[in-house]
C-alpha positions as CSV (number, residue, x, y, z in Angstrom):
1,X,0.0,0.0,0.0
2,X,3.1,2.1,0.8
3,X,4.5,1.6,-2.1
4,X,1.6,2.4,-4.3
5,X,0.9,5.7,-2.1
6,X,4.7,6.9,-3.2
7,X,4.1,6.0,-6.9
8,X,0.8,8.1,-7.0
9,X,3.0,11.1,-5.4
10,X,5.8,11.0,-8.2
11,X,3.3,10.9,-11.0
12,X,1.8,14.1,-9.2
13,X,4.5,16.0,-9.1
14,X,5.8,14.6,-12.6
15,X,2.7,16.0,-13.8
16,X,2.7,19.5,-12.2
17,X,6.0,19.5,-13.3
18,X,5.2,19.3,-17.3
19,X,2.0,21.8,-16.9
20,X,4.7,24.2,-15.5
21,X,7.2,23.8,-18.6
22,X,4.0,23.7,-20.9
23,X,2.6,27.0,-19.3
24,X,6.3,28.5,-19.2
25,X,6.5,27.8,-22.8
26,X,3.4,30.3,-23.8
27,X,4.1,33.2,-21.7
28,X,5.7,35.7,-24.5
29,X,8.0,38.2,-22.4
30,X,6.7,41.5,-22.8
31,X,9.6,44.8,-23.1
32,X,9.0,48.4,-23.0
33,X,10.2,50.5,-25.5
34,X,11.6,53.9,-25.3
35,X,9.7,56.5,-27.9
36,X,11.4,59.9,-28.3
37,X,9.5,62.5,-30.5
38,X,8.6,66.3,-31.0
39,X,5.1,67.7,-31.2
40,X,4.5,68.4,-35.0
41,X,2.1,70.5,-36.8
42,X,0.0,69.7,-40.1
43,X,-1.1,72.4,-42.1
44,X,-4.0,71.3,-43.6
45,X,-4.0,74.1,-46.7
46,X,-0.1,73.5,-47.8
47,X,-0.4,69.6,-47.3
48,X,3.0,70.3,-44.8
49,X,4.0,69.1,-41.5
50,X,6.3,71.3,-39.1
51,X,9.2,71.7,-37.5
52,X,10.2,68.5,-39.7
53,X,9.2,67.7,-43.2
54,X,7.8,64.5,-42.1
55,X,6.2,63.3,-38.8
56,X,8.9,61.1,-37.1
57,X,10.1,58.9,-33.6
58,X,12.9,57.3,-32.5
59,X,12.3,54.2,-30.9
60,X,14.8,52.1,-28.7
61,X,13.1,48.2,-28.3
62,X,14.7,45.8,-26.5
63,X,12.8,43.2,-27.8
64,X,13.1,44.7,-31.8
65,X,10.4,46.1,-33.5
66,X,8.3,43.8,-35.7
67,X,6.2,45.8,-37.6
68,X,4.7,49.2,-36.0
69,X,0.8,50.0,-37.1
70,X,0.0,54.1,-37.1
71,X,-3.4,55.4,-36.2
72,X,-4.8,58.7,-36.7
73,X,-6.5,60.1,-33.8
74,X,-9.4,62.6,-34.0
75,X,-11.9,63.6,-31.4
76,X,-14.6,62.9,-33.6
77,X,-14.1,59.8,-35.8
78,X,-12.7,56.0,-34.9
79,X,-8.8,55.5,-34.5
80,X,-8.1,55.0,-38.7
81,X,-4.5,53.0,-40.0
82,X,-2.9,55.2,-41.8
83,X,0.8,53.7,-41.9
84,X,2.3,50.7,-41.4
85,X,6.5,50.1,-41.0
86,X,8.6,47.0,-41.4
87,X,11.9,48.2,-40.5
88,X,14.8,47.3,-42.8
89,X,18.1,47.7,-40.9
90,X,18.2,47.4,-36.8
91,X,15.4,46.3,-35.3
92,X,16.3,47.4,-32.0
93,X,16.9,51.5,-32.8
94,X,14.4,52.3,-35.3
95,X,13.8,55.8,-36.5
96,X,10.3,55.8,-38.0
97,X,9.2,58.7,-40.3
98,X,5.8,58.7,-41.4
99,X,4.9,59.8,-45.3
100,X,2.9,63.4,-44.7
101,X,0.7,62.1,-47.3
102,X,-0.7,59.5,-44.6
103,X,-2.6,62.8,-43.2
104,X,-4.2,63.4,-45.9
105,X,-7.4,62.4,-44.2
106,X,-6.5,64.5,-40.9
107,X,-8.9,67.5,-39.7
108,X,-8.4,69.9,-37.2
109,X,-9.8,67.3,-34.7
110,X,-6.7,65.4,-34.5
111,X,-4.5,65.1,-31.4
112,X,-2.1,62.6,-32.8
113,X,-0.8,59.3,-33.8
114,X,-1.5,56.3,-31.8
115,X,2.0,53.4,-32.1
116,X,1.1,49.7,-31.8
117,X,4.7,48.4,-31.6
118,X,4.7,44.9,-32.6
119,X,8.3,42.7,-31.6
120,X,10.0,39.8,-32.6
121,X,9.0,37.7,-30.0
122,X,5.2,38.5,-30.2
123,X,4.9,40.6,-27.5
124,X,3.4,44.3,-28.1
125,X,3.7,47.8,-26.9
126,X,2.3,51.5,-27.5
127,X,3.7,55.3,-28.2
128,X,2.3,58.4,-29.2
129,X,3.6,60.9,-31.4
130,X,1.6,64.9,-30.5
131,X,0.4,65.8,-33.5
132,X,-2.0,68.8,-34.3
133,X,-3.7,70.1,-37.3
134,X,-4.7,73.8,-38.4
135,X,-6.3,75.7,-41.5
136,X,-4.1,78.9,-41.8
137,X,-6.0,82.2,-43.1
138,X,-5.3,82.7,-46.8
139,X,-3.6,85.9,-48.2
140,X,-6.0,88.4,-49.6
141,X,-5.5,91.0,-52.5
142,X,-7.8,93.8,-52.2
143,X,-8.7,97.8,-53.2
144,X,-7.6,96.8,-57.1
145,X,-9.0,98.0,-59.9
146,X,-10.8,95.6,-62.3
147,X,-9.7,98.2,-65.3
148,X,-6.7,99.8,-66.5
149,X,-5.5,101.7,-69.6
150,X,-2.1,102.8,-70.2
151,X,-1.0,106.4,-69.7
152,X,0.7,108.2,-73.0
153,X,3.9,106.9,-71.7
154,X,2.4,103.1,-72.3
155,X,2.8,103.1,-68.3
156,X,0.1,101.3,-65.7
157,X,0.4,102.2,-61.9
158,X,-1.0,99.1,-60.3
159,X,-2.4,99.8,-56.4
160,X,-3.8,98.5,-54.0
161,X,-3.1,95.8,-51.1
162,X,-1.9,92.3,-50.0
163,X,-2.2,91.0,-46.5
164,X,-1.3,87.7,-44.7
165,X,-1.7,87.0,-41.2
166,X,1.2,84.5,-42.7
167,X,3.0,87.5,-43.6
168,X,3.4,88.1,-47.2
169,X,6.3,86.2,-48.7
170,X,6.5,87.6,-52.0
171,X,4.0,89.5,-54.5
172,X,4.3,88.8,-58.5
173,X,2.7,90.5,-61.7
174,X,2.0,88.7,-64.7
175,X,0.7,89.8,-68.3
176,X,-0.7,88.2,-70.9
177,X,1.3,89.8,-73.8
178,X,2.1,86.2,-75.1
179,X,-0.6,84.2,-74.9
180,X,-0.3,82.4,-71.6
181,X,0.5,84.7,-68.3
182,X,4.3,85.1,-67.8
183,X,6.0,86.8,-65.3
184,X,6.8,90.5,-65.5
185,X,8.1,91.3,-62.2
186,X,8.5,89.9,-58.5
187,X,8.5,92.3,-55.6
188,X,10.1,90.3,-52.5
189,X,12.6,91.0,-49.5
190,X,9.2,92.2,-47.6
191,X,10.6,91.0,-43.9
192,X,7.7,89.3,-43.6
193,X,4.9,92.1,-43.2
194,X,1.8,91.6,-43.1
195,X,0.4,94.2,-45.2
196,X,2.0,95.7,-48.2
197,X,0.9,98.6,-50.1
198,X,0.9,97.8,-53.5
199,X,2.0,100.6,-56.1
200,X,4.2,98.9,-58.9
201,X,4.5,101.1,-62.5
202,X,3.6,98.2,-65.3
203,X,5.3,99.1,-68.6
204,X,2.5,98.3,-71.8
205,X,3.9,95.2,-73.4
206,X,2.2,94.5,-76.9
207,X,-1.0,92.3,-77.1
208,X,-1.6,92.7,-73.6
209,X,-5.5,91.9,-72.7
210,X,-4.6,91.3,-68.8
211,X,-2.1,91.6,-65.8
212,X,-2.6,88.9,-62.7
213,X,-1.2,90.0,-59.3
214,X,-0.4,87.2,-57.4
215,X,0.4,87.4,-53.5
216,X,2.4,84.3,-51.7
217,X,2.6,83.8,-48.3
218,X,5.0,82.7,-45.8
219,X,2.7,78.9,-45.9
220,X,2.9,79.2,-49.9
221,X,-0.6,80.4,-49.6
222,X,-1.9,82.4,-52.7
223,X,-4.6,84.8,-54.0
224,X,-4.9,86.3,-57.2
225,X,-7.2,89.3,-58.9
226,X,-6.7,89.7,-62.9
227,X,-7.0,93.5,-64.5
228,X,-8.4,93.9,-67.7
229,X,-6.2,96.0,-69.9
230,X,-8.8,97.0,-72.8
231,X,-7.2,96.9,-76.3
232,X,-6.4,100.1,-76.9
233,X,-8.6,101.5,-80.3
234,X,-5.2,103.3,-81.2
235,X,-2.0,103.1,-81.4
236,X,0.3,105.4,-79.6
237,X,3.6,106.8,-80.9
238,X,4.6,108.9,-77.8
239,X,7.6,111.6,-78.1
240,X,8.0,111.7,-81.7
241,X,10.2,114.5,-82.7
242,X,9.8,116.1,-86.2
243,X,12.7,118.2,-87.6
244,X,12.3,120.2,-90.6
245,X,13.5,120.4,-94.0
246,X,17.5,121.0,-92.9
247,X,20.0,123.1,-95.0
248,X,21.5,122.9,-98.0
249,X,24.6,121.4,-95.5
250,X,22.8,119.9,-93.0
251,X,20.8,116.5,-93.7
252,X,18.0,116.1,-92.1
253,X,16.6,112.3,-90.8
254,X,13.1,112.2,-89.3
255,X,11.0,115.3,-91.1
256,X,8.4,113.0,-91.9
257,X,5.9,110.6,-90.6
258,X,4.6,106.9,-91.6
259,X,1.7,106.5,-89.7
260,X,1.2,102.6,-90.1
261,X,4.4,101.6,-88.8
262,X,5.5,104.8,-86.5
263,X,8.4,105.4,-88.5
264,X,10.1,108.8,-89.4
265,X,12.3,108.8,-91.9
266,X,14.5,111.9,-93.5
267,X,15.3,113.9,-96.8
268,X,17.5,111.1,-97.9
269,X,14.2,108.8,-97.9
270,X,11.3,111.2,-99.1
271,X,12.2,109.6,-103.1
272,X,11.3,106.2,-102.7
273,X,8.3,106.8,-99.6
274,X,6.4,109.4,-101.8
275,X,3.3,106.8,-101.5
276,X,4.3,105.7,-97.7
277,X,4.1,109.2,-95.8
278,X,1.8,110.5,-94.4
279,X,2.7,114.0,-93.4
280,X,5.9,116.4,-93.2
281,X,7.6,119.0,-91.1
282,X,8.6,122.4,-92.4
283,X,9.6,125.3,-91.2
284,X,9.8,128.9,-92.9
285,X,11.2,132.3,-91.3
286,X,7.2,133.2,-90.4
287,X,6.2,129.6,-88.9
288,X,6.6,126.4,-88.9
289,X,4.1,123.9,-90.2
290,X,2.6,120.4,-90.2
291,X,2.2,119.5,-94.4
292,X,0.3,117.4,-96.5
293,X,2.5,114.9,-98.6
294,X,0.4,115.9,-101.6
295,X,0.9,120.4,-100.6
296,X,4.9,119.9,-100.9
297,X,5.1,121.2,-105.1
298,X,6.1,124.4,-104.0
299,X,8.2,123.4,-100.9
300,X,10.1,119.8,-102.2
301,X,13.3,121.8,-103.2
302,X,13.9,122.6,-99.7
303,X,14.5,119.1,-98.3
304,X,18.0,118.4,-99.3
305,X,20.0,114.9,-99.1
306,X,23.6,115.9,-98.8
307,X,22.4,119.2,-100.4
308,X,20.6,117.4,-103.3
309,X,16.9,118.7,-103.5
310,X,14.6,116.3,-103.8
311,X,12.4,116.1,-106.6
312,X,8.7,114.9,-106.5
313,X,9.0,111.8,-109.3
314,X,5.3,111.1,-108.7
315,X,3.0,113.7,-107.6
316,X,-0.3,111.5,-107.9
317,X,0.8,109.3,-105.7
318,X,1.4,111.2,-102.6
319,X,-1.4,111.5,-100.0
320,X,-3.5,114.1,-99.5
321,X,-3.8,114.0,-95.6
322,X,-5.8,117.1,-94.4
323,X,-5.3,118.4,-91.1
324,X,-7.6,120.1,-88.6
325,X,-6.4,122.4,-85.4
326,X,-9.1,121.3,-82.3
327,X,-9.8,125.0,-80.5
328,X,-10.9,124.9,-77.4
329,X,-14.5,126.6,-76.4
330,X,-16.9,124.3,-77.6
331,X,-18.5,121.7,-75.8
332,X,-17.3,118.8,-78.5
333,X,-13.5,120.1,-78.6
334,X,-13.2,121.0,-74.9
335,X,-14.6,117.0,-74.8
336,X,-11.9,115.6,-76.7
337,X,-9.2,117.7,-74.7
338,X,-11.1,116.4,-71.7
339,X,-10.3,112.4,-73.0
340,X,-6.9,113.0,-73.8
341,X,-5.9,114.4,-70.4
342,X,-8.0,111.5,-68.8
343,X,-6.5,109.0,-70.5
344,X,-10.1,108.0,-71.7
345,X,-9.9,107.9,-75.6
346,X,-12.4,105.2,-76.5
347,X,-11.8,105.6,-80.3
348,X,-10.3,108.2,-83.0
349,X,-14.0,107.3,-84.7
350,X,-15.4,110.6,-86.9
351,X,-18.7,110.1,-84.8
352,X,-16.9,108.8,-81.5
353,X,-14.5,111.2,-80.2
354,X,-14.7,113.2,-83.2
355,X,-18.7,113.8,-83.0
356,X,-19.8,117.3,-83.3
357,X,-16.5,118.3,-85.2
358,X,-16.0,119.8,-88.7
359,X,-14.2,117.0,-90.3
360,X,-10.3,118.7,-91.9
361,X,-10.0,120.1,-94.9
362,X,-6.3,122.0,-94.7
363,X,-3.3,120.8,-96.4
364,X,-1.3,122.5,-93.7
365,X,-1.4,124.0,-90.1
366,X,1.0,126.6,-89.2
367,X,2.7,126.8,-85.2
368,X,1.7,130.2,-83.1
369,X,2.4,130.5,-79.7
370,X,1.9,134.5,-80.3
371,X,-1.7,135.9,-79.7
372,X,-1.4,137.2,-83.1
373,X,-2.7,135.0,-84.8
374,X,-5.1,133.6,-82.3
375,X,-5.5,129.8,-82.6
376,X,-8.0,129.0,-85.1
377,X,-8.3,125.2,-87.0
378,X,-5.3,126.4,-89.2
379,X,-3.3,127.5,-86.3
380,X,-1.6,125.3,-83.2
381,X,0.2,126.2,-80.4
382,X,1.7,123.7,-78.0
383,X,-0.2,125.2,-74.6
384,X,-4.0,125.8,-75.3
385,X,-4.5,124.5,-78.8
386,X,-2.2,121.9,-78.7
387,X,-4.5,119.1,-80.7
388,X,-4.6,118.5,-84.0
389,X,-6.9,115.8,-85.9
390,X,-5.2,114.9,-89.1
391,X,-7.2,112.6,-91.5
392,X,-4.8,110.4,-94.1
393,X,-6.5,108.6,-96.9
394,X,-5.9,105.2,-98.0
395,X,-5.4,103.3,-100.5
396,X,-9.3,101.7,-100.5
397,X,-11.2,104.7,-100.0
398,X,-11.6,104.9,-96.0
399,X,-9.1,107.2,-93.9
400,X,-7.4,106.8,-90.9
401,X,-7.2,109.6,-88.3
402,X,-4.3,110.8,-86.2
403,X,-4.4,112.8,-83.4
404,X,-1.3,115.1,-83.0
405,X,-0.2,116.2,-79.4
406,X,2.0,118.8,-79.8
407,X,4.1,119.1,-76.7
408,X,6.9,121.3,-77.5
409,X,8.2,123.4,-80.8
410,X,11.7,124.8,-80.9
411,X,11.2,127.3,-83.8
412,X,15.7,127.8,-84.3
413,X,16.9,130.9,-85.6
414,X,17.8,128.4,-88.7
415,X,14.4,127.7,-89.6
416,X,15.7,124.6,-91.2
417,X,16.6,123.2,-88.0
418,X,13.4,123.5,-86.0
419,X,11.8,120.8,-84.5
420,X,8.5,120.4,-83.1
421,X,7.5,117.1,-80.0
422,X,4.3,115.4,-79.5
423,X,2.6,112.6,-79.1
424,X,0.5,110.7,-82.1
425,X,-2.2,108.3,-81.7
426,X,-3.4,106.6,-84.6
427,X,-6.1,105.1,-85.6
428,X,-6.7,101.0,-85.3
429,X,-9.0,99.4,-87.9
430,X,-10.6,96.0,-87.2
């Protein structure tokens, strides 16, 4: 009986002794890991985390990491995977940097991401990483002008104002004068402020419909506006200046005028343009005068090239412009001064800005700046009758019209050598 008793005991403790090692065997030993990281910043307009370019931890596992599983936390939604990372290299020091495109689904409800550290042997811990989420306030571009028109110096002063709570990084105008927008100018170094005044003089490129101001922040935020630039009914030839006929010594190069292309040209060229100009300068010991291609019979001899007169090989082909001095003290005249110092000149149209006005009919107008004569339509001056319309035929039947600013006339004791400075719009046809 003893001996039965004693076998029964070693088989108990033989068999407490195997559940022991059995249970041993599934008990997984569990290590805490060490997570370092900053607090980060998403900004939910640029797409960008700060103060890193990516959301990242260091993480010291005794046990190796596994695999780690990233969760977005928000206030208002479920925990949501957005990462997972295998670690390639040591297990035991990993630095994990999470793709900023992971937050792509974040809102300003987010605290941070949740870490569930899985290790080699099975066993499983946590970290969190601070992460927080903001909209910043976009930059705003305001008090522009929907409208401009270039001055008579094809200049545009753009105004107005761009603000950033951000503080404004950089601000940028664009035109169209190609096709697509292309950058004209950048105005930066702006240390930051949050409101700029704008004032930036735009110089008229050709086939320019509109500018774009564009404001950047310091978050890359932008605004635009866009300003319509009208296409201009004219085209404007600013600070031409005339000279006369010369001397029989003295070769003159830009006495006349070629409307279509803005050209002057001089005595040496008058032969072979007799169809092309459009009107001349000359200057006698009494005056000094704006001419008709088709009035010069009497006066032709005067222009010399290297002292060569010219002579007129085909009369009938030279243009009969006619020419009209605009004298202030009627309501249509004083109109079109109005326009021109406004900068409002909506056409050069006989019934537009022309309406109300007897249309030309001089060959020539003759400078005064005396009292005597007085300014009348066949006499300028370049203070208070300073406008002439001229009217230059074509080739089809219609005209074109110029409008001639005179701006300054230097009648020389040489009356050869005067000159006479304006401004000279002409005429667009569709």
């Amino acid at each position: 009986m003893k001996k039965i008793t004693k076998i029964l005991t070693l088989l108990v403790i033989a068999g407490l002794c195997i559940f022991t090692a059995c249970k041993k065997d599934d008990v997984k030993i569990s290590s805490e890991d060490e997570v370092v990281a900053g607090d980060f910043t998403y900004n939910l307009a640029t797409k960008k985390v700060t103060p890193n370019e990516t959301v990242n931890a260091q993480i010291t596992s005794p046990a190796g990491v596994k695999f780690i599983y990233c969760y977005l936390v928000r206030s208002n939604a479920p925990d949501s995977i957005i990462y997972t990372y295998y670690p390639t290299e040591d297990a035991n020091n990993v630095n994990l940097e999470i793709p900023t495109e992971s937050f792509l689904s974040a809102t300003t409800n987010i605290s941070g991401v949740k870490l569930s550290i899985k290790h080699l042997d099975n066993s499983s811990d946590e970290g969190f990483i601070n992460v927080t989420a903001f909209t910043p306030p976009l930059p705003k571009l305001t008090d522009f002008p929907t409208e401009l028109l270039p001055d008579d110096n094809d200049k545009i002063v753009i105004t107005g104002k761009a603000s950033s709570e951000n503080g404004v990084k950089k601000i940028e105008i664009f035109d169209d004068s190609a096709g697509d927008f292309t950058l004209v100018n950048t105005i930066d170094n702006l240390n930051d402020a949050q409101e700029v005044d704008v004032n930036y003089t735009y110089t008229y490129r050709s086939g320019t419909a509109n500018l774009k101001v564009l404001v950047t922040d310091n978050f890359d935020l932008k605004d635009s506006i866009n300003i319509n630039v009208p296409v201009l009914p004219y085209t404007l030839y600013s600070d031409v200046t005339m000279g006369a006929q010369g001397t029989a010594s003295v070769t003159v190069n830009n006495n006349f005028f070629i409307a279509a292309t803005g050209q002057l040209l001089g005595s040496c060229e008058l032969a072979s343009n007799e169809d092309n100009m459009d009107f001349l300068f000359y200057a006698t010991n009494s005056n000094a005068s704006f001419y008709s291609p088709a009035n010069t019979s009497g006066v032709a001899k005067n222009y010399r090239c290297n002292g060569v007169a010219w002579t007129i090989n085909n009369p009938s082909a030279q243009k009969a412009t006619k020419f009209r001095v605009l004298v202030t003290g009627s309501s249509s005249t004083d109109l079109v001064y109005a326009k021109v110092e406004a900068n409002e000149i909506a056409d050069l149209t006989d019934d537009g800005l022309f309406a109300g006005i007897t249309v030309p009919g001089s060959s020539t107008v003759k400078y005064s700046e005396t009292e005597t004569p007085s300014p009348t339509a066949s006499f300028f001056n370049a203070s208070t009758a300073y406008l002439i319309w001229a009217k230059i035929p074509n080739a089809d039947g219609t005209s074109t019209n110029c409008l001639i600013r005179v701006k300054e006339v230097n009648y020389a004791s040489t009356t050869g050598l005067s000159t006479v400075k304006c401004d000279i719009f002409v005429q667009k046809h569709d």
